[in-house]
Structure formats: C-alpha cells, structure tokens
SEKOLFI-388551 format. One record per residue: x, y, z negated of N, C-alpha, C, O in turn; residue in one letter. Coordinates in Angstrom, 2 decimals, padded with zeros to 5 digits, m for minus. Each point is the difference from the previous one (the first is absolute). Layout:
# SEKOLFI-388551
+---------+---------+---------+---------+---------+---------+---------+---------+---------+---------+---------+---------+-----+
|    n_c1 |    n_c2 |    n_c3 |   ca_c1 |   ca_c2 |   ca_c3 |    c_c1 |    c_c2 |    c_c3 |    o_c1 |    o_c2 |    o_c3 | res |
+---------+---------+---------+---------+---------+---------+---------+---------+---------+---------+---------+---------+-----+
|       X |       Y |       Z |       X |       Y |       Z |       X |       Y |       Z |       X |       Y |       Z |   a |
...
+---------+---------+---------+---------+---------+---------+---------+---------+---------+---------+---------+---------+-----+
# end
This chain:
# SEKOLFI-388551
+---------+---------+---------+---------+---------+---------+---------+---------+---------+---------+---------+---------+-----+
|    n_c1 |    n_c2 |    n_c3 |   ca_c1 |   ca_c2 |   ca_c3 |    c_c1 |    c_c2 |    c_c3 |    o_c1 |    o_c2 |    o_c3 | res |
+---------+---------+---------+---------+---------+---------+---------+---------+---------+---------+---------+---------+-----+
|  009.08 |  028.38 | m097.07 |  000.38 | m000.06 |  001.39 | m000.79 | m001.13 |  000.67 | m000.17 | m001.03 | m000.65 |   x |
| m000.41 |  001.17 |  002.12 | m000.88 | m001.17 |  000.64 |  001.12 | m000.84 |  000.48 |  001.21 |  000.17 |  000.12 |   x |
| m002.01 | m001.08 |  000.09 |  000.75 | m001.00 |  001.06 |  000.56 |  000.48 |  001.50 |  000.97 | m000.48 |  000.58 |   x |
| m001.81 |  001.52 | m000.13 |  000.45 |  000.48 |  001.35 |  001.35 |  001.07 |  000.07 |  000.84 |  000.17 |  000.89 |   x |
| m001.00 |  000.38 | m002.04 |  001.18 |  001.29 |  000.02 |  001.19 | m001.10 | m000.28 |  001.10 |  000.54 | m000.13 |   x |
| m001.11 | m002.08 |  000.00 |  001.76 | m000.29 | m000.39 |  000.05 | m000.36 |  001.84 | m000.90 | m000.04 |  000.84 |   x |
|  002.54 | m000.21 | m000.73 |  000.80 | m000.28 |  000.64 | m000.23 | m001.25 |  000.67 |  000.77 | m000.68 | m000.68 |   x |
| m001.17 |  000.01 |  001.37 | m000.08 | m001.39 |  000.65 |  001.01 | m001.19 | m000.05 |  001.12 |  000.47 |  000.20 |   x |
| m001.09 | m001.28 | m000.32 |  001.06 | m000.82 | m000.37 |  000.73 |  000.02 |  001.35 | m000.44 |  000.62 |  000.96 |   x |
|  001.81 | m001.48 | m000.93 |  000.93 | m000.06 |  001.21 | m000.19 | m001.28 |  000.34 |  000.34 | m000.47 |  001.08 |   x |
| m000.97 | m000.26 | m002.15 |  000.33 | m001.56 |  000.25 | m001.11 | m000.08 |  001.43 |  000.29 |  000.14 |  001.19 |   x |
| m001.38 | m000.37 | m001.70 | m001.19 | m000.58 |  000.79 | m000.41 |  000.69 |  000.82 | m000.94 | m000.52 |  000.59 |   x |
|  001.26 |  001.76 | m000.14 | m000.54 |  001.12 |  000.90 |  001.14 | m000.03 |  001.27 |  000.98 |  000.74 |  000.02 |   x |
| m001.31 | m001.70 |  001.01 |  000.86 | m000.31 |  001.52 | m000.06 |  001.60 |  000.51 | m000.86 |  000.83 | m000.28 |   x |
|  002.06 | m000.68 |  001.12 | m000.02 |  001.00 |  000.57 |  000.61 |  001.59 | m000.79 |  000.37 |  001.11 |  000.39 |   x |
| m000.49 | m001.66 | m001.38 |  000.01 |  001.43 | m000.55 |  001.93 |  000.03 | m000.65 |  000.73 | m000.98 | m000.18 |   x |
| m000.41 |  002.41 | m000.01 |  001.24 | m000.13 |  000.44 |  000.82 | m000.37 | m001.00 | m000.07 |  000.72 | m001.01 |   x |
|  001.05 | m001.89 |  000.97 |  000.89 | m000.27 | m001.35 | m000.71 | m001.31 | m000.17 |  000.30 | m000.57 | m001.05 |   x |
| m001.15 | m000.04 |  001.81 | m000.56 | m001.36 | m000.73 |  000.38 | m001.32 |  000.49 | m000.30 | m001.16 | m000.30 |   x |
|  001.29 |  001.91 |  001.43 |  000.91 | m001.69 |  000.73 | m000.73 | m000.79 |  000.25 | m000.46 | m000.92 | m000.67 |   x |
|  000.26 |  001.36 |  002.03 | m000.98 | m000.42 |  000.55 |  000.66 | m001.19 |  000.66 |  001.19 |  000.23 |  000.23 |   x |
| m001.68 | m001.71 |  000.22 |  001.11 | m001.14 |  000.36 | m000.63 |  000.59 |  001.65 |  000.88 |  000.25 |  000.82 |   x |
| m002.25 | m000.07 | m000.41 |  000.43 |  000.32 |  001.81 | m000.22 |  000.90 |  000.32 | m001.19 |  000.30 |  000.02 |   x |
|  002.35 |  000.86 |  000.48 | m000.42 |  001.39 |  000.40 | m001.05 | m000.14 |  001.17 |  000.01 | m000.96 |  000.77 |   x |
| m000.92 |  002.00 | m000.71 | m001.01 |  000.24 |  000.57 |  000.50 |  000.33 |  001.56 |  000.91 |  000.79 |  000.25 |   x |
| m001.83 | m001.70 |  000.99 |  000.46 |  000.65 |  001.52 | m000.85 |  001.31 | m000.05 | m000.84 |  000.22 | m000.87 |   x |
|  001.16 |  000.59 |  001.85 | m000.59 |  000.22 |  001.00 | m000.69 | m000.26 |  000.89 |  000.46 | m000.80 |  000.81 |   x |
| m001.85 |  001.34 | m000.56 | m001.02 | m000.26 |  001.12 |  000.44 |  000.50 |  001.12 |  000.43 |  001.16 | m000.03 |   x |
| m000.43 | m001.78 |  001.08 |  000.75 |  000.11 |  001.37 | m001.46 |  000.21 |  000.73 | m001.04 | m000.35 | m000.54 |   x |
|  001.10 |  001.03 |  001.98 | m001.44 |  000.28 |  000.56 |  000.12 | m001.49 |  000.81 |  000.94 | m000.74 |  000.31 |   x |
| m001.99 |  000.71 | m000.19 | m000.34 | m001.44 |  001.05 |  000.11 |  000.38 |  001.40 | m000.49 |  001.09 |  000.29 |   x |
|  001.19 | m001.97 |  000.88 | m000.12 |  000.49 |  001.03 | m001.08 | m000.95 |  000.95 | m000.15 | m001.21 | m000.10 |   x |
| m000.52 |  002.12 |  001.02 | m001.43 | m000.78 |  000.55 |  000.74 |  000.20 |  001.01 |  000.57 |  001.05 |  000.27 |   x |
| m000.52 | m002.40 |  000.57 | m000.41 |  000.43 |  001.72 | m001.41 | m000.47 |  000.61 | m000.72 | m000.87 | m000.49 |   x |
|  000.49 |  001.54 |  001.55 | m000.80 |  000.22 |  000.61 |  000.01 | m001.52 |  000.90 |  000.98 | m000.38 |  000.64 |   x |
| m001.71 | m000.04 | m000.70 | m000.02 | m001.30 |  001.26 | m000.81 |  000.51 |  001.43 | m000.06 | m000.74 |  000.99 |   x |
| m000.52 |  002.04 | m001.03 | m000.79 |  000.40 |  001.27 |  001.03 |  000.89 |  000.34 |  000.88 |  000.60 | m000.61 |   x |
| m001.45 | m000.75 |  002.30 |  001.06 |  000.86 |  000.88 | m000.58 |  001.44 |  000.20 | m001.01 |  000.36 | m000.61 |   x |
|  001.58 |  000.36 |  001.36 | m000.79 |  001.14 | m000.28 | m001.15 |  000.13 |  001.27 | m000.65 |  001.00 |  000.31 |   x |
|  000.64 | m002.29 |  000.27 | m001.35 |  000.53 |  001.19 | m001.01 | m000.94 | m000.92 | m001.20 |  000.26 |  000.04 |   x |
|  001.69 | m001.36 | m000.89 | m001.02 | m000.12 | m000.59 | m001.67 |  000.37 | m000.59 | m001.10 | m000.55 | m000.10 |   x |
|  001.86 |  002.07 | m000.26 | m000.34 |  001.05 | m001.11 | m001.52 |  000.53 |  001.15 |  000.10 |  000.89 |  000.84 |   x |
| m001.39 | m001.70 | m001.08 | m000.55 |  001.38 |  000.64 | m000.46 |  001.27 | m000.60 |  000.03 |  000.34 | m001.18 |   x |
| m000.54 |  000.45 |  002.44 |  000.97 |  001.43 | m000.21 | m001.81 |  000.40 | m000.45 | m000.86 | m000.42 |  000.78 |   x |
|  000.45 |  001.16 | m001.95 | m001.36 |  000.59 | m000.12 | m000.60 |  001.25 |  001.27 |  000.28 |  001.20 |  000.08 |   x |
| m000.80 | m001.69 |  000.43 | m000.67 |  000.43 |  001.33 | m001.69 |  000.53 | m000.09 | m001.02 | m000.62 | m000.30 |   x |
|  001.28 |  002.13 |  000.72 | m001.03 |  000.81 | m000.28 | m001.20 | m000.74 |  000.81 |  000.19 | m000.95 |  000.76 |   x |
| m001.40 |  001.52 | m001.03 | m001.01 | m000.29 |  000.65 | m000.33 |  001.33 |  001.05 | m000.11 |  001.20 | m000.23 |   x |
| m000.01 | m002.09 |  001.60 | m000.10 |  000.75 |  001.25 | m000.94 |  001.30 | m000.45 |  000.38 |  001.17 |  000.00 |   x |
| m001.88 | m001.71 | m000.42 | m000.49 |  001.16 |  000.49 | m000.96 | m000.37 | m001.60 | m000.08 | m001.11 | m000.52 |   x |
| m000.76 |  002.82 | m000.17 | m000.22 | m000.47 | m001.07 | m001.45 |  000.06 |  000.07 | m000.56 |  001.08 |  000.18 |   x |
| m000.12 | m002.26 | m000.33 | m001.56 | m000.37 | m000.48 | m000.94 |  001.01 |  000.34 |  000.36 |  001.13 | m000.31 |   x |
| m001.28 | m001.21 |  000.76 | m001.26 |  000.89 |  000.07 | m001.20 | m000.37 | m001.18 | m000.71 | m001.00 |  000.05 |   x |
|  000.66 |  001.87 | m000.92 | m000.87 | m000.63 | m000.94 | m000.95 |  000.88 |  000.24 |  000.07 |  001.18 | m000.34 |   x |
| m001.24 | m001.83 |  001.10 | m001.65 |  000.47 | m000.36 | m000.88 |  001.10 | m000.72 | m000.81 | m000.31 | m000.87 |   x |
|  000.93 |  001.13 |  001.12 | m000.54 |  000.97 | m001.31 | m001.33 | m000.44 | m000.51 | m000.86 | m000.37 |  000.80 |   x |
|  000.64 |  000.39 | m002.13 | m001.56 | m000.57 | m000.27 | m000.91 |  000.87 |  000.24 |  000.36 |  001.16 |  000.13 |   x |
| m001.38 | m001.40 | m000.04 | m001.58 |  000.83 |  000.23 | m000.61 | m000.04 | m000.60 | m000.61 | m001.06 | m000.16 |   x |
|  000.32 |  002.18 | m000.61 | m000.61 |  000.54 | m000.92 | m001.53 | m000.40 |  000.60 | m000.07 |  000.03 |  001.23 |   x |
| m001.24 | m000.44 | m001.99 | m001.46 |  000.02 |  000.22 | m000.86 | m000.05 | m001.43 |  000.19 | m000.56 | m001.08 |   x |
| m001.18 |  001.40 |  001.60 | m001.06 |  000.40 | m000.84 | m000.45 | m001.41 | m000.80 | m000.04 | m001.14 |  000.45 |   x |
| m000.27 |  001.59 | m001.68 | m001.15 | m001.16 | m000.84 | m001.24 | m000.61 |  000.72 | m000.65 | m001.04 | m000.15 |   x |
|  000.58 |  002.14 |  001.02 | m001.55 | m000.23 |  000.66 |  000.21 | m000.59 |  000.96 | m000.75 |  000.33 |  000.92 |   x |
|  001.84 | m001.48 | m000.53 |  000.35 | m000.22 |  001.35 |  000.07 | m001.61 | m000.48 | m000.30 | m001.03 |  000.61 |   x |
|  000.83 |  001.25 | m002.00 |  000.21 | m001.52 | m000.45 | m001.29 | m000.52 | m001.14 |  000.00 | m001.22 | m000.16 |   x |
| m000.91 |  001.87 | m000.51 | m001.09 | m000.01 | m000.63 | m001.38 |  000.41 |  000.62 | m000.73 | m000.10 | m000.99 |   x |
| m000.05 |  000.48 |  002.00 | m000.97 |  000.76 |  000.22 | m000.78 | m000.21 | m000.83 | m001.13 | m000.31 |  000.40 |   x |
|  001.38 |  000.37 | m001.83 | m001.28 |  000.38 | m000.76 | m000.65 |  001.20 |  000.12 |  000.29 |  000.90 |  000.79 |   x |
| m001.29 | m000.90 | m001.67 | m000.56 |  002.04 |  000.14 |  000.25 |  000.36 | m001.63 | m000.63 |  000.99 | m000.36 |   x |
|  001.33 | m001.56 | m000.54 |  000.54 |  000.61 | m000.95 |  001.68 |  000.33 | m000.18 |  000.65 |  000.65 | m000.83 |   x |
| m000.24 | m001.56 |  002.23 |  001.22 |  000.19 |  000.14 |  000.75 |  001.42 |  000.81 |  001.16 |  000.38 |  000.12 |   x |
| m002.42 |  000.13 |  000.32 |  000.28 |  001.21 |  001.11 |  000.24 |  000.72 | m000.73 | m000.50 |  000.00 | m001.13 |   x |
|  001.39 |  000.90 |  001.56 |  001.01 |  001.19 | m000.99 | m001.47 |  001.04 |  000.49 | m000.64 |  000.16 |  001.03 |   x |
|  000.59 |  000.34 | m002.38 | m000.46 |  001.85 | m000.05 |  000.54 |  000.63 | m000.45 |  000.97 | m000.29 | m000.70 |   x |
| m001.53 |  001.76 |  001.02 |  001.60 |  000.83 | m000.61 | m001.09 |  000.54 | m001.05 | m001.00 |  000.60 |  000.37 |   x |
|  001.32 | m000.91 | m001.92 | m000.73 |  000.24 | m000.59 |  000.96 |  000.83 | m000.94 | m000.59 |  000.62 | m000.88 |   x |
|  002.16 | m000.49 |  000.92 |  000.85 |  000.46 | m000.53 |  000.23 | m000.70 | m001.34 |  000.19 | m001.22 |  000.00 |   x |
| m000.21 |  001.99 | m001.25 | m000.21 | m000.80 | m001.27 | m000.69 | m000.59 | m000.41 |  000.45 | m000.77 | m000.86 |   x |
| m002.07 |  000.68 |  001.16 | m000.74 | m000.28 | m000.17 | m000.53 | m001.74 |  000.14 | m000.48 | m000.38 |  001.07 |   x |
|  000.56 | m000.15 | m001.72 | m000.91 | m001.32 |  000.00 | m000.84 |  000.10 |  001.12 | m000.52 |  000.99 |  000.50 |   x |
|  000.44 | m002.93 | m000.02 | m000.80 | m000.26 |  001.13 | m001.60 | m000.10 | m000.86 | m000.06 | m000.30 | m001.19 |   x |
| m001.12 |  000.59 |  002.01 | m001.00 | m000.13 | m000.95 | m000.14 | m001.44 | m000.31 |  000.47 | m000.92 |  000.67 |   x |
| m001.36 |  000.80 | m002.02 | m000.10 | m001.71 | m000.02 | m000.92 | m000.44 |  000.56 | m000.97 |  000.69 |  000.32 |   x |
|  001.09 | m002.00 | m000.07 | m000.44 | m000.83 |  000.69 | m001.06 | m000.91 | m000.94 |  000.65 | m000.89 | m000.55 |   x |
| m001.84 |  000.86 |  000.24 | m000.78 | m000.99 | m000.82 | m000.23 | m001.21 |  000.45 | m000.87 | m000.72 | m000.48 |   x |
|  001.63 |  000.40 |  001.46 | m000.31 | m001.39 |  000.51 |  001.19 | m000.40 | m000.36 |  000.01 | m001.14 | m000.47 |   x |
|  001.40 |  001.88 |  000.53 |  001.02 | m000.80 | m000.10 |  000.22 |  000.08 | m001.65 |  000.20 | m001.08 | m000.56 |   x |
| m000.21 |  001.72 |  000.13 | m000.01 |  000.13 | m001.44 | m000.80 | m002.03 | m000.46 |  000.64 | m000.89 | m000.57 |   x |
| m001.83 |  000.81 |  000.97 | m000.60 | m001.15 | m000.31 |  000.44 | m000.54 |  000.26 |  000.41 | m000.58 | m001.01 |   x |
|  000.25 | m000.15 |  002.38 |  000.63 | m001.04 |  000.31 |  001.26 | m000.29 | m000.62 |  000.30 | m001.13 | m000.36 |   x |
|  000.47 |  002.16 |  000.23 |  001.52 | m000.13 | m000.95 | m000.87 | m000.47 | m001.48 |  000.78 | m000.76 | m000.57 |   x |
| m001.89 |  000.87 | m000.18 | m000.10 |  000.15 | m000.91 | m000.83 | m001.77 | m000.26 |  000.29 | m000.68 | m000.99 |   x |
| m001.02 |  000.34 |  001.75 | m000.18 | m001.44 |  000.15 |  001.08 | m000.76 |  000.59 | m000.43 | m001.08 |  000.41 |   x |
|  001.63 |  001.24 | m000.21 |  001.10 | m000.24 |  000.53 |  001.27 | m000.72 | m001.02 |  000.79 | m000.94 |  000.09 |   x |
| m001.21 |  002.22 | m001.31 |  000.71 |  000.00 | m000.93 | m000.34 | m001.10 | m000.83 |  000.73 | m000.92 | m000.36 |   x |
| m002.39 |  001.21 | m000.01 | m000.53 | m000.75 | m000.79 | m000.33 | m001.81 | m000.01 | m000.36 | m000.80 | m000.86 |   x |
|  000.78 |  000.71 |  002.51 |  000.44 | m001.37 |  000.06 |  000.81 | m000.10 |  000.03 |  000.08 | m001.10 | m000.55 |   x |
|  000.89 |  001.37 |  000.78 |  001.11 | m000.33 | m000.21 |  000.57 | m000.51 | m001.74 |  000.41 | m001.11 | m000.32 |   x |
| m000.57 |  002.38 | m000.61 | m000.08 | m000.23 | m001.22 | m000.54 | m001.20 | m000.46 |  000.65 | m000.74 | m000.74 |   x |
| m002.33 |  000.34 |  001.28 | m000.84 | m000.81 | m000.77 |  000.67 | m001.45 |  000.56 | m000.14 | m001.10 | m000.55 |   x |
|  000.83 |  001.37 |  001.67 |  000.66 | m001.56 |  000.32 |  001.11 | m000.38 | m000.68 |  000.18 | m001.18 | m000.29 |   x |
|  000.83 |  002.35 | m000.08 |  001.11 |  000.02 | m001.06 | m000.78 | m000.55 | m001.61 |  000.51 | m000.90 | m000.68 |   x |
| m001.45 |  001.44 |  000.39 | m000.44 | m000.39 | m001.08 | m000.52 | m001.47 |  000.04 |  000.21 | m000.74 | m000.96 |   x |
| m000.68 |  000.44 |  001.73 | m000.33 | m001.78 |  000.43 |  000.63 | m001.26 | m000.12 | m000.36 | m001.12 | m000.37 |   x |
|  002.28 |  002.01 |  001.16 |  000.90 | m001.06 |  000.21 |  000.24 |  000.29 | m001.27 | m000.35 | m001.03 | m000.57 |   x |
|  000.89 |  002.07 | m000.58 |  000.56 | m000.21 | m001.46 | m001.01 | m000.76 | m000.71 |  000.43 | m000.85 | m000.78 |   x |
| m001.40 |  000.95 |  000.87 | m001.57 | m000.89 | m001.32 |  000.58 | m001.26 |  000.60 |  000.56 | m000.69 | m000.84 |   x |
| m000.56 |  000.29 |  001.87 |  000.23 | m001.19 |  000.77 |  000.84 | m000.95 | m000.58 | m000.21 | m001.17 | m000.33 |   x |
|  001.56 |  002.14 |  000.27 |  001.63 | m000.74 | m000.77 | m000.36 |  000.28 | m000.87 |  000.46 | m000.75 | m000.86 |   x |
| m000.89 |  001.24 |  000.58 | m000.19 |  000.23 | m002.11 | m000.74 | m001.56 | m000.59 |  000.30 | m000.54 | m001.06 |   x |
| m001.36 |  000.02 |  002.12 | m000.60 | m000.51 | m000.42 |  000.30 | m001.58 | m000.07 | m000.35 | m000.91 | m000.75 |   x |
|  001.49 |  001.04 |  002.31 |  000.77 | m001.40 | m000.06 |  000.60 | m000.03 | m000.92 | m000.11 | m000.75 | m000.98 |   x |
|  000.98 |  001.72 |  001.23 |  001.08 | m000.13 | m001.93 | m000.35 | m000.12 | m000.90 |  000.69 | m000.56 | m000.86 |   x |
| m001.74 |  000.94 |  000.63 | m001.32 | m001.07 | m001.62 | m000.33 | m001.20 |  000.41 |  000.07 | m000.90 | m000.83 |   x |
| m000.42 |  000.65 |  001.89 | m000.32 | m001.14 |  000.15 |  001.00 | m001.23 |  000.06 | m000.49 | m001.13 | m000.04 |   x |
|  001.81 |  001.29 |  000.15 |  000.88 | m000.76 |  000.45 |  000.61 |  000.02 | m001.28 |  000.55 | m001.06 | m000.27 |   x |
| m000.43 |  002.23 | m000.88 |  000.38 |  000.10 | m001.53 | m000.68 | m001.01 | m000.49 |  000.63 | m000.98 | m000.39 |   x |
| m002.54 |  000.99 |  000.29 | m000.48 | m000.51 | m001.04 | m000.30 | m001.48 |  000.24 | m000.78 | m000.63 | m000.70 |   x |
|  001.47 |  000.11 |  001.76 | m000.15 | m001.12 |  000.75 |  001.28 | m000.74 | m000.99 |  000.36 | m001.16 |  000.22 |   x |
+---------+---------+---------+---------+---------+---------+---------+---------+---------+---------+---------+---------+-----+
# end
C-alpha cells in the first residue's frame, strides 16, 4: 500500500473535520466602496461632432519618381528586359570593390592581432 492511498491524520491537518479546531473559520463579508464623486462629477464620453476626412493617397508611376531609361516599364510580358553591357560592368566592378576592400580591412585585423600577440 503507498503512502497516498492511507487516511490523513486528524492531528496536524487544520480544518479538516474532527480535528478541533481552537478558531472556527469567518466568513468573507463583501467590502463596501463608496463613491466620493458626485454624479455631475462623472464626465459623460462625448462623441465626436463630425468624423475626419482622410486624404486618399495617389497612386504614381516609377517613371515619375526615377526617370531612368531602364526604369521605364515595357510590356514585354514574361519576358526579361534585354541586358544591358554597361550595367552588367558597373555592378560587376562594384562588387569587386567592394569585396577587395572587405578583404583589406580582415588582412588588416589579422595582422594587428599578430602583431599585438607576438609583441
């Protein structure tokens, strides 16, 4: 048999019935609130007269805020814009500095951090 299936003692278990108890338990009584505001106090939630005019936005073309000439829509449907061999180069020397300057600043710290190790 466990410990849980016995019977609980009477001694040490308050509340429970037969264990003579020395102070019977009150009752919770509700609390009573008064109000210290009068009732004109109270203001009253008051609609708004009349409701907002909100702006409709305006829609505008790419070509209004970019005038590039690769930015101009064609209707080419699915089809890819043709390429461009100038822009192709420039993204592509673009890249390549970018990279070769990333590679500069790491040799750079690499090289303090040896230097400041073997020091």
């Amino acid at each position: 048999m466990s410990d849980r299936s016995k019977n609980p003692t009477q001694k040490g278990v308050p509340g429970a019935p037969g264990a003579g108890d020395a102070q019977p338990r009150r009752k919770s009584e509700p609390i009573q609130v008064v109000s210290m505001k009068t009732p004109m106090d109270r203001p009253e939630p008051q609609a708004p007269a009349q409701t907002p005019i909100v702006p409709r936005p305006k829609l505008r073309a790419i070509s209004e805020i970019t005038p590039l000439p690769h930015a101009q829509p064609r209707n080419l449907g699915y089809l890819a814009p043709p390429r461009d061999p100038a822009e192709v180069r420039s993204r592509r020397m673009r890249d390549l500095v970018l990279w070769s300057s990333v590679a500069v600043i790491v040799a750079s710290v690499v090289a303090l951090g040896i230097w400041f190790i073997a020091r």
